[in-house]
N, C-alpha and C positions, 0 to 999 in steps of 0.2 A: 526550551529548545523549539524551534521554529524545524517544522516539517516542511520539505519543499517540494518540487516536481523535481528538481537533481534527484532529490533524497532518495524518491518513490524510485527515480530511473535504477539508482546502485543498489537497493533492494530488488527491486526486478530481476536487476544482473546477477545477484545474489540467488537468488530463487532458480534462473534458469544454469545456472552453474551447478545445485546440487548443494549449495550450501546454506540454506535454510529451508524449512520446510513449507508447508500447508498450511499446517499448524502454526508455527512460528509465526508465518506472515499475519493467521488469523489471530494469534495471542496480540503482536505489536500494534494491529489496527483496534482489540480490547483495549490498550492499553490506553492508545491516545484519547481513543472518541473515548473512554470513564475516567477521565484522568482528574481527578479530584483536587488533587494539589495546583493544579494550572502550569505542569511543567510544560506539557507539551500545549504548540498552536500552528495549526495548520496555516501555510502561508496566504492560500484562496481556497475559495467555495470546490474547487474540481480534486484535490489534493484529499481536502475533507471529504466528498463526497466517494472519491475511489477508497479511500481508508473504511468507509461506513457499508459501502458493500462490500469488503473483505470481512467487517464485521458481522455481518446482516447472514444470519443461518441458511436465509431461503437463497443466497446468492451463490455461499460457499462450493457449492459442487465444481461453480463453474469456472472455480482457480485450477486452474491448469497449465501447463508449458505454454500452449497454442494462444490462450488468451492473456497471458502472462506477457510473451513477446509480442503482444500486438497491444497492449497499453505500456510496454516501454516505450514502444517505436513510435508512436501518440506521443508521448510526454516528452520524447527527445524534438518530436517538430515541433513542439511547442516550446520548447526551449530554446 
C-alpha cells in the first residue's frame, strides 16, 4: 500500500473529527516507518518525513488539533 499526501490529508480529517486518536496516529506512523514486510511505501520524501515525526517521541507533544489542521491545509495546497 502506497501512502500518499491524499492519505495523510483523510487521516488528518480523521483526527480533527475525533475519530482517531494521538495514539492512533502515532501507532500508524509505527507501523509504516518499522514495516518489515514492505507493505507499506510512502509516495515522497515529505509524506515519510511527516509520518517519522509523528513517530519520533521528541515531536509527539506537538500533535495537536492546531498543528494537525495546519499540515492538512499544507498537504491539500500541495495537492
Amino acid at each position: 500500500m502506497i501512502i500518499t499526501r491524499k492519505e495523510l490529508v483523510k487521516i488528518c480529517d480523521r483526527y480533527l473529527d475525533d475519530k482517531v486518536s494521538k495514539e492512533e496516529l502515532i501507532h500508524f506512523a509505527r507501523t509504516v516507518m518499522f514495516d518489515d514486510e514492505n507493505r507499506y511505501e510512502c509516495e515522497d520524501d515529505l509524506v515519510e518525513e511527516i509520518l517519522s515525526q509523528w513517530d519520533n517521541a521528541k515531536t509527539q507533544s506537538k500533535i495537536n488539533k492546531t498543528s494537525i489542521q495546519f499540515l492538512r491545509n499544507a498537504l491539500s495546497d500541495l495537492n
